[in-house]
N, C-alpha and C positions, 0 to 999 in steps of 0.2 A: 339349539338351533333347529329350526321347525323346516322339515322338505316340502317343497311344495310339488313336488312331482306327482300327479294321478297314478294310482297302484296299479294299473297296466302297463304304463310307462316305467315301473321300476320294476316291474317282472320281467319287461323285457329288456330293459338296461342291463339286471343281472345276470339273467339267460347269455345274454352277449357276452359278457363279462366272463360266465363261466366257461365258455364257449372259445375265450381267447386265451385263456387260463390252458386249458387241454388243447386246443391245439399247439400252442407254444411249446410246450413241455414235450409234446411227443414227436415234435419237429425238432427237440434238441437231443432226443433222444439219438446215440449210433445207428450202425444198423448189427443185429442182431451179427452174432459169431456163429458159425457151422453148428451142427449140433455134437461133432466131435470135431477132433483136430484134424490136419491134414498132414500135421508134420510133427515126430515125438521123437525125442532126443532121449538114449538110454546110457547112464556111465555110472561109471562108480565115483560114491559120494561117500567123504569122511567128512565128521565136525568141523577138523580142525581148517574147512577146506570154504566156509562159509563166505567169507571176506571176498575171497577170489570170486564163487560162485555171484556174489549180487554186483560184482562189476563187469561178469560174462553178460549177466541179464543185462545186465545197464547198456554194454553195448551190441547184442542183440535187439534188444527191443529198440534202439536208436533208428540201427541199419534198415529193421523191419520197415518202420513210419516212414525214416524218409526216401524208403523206395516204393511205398504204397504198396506194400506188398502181403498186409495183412498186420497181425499182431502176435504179440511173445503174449500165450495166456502163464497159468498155472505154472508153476514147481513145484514138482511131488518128491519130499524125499523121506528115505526108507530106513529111520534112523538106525533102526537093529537090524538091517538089513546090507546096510552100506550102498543101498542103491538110490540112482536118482533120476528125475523125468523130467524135461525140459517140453513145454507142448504147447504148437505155433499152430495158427488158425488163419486163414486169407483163401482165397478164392482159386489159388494155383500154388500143389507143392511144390512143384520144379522150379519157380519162381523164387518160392520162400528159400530154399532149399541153396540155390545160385545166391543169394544174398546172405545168409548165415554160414551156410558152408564153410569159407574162408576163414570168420571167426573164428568157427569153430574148432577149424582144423589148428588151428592158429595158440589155442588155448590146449595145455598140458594136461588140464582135468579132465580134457575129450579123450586122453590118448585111450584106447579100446573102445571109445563109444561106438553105439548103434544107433542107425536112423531108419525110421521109419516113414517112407510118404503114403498117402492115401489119395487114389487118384477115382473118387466114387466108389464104389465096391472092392475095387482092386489094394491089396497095401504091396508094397517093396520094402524090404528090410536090407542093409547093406550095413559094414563097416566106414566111417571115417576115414580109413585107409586105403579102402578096395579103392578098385580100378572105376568104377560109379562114380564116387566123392569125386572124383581128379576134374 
């Protein structure tokens, strides 16, 4: 099949073309996450404890979305170490913080956790228990 378009015309059909390509793509793109978290969850993490943890995350990350209130990134956990890091990102920790909290407090694998907010330069570190979490 022979084009009969002038090769100006298909320089700039593809220009356009590529042109809708990149912008599409970068209009689907999210918007970027914090460059660090604003909210980090510290507890102690055993193996046998796995199962429970990706259904804490399941409903974390549920509450997060549909309160617009940022996102559950990363789990880091410290296999030889027995430690574990839960680390949330969105625009306001007190936010994030009022919507997980409950869960959190809620789930037996927090019992001693620490949280961390980050409010721009400033962190607060608290118990789960303290008189803060309530």
């Amino acid at each position: 099949m022979r084009d009969n378009l002038p090769a100006p015309k298909r320089r700039t059909l593809a220009t356009l073309l590529c042109l809708a390509i990149l912008t599409g793509s970068a209009a689907a793109e999210q918007m970027p996450r914090p460059p660090s978290p604003v909210m980090m969850v510290h507890f102690d993490y055993y193996p046998k404890d796995r199962t429970r943890l990706h259904a804490l995350e399941h409903r974390l990350a549920t509450a997060i979305k549909r309160a617009g209130a940022g996102e559950l990134g990363e789990t880091e956990l410290h296999i030889d170490g027995n430690d574990g890091y839960l680390y949330m990102y969105g625009p306001d920790a007190d936010k994030l913080y009022a919507v997980t909290g409950p869960i959190l407090r809620a789930s037996p694998m927090m019992a001693g956790a620490e949280v961390t907010t980050h409010h721009g330069a400033r962190a607060q570190t608290f118990g789960l228990t303290d008189q803060r979490a309530r």
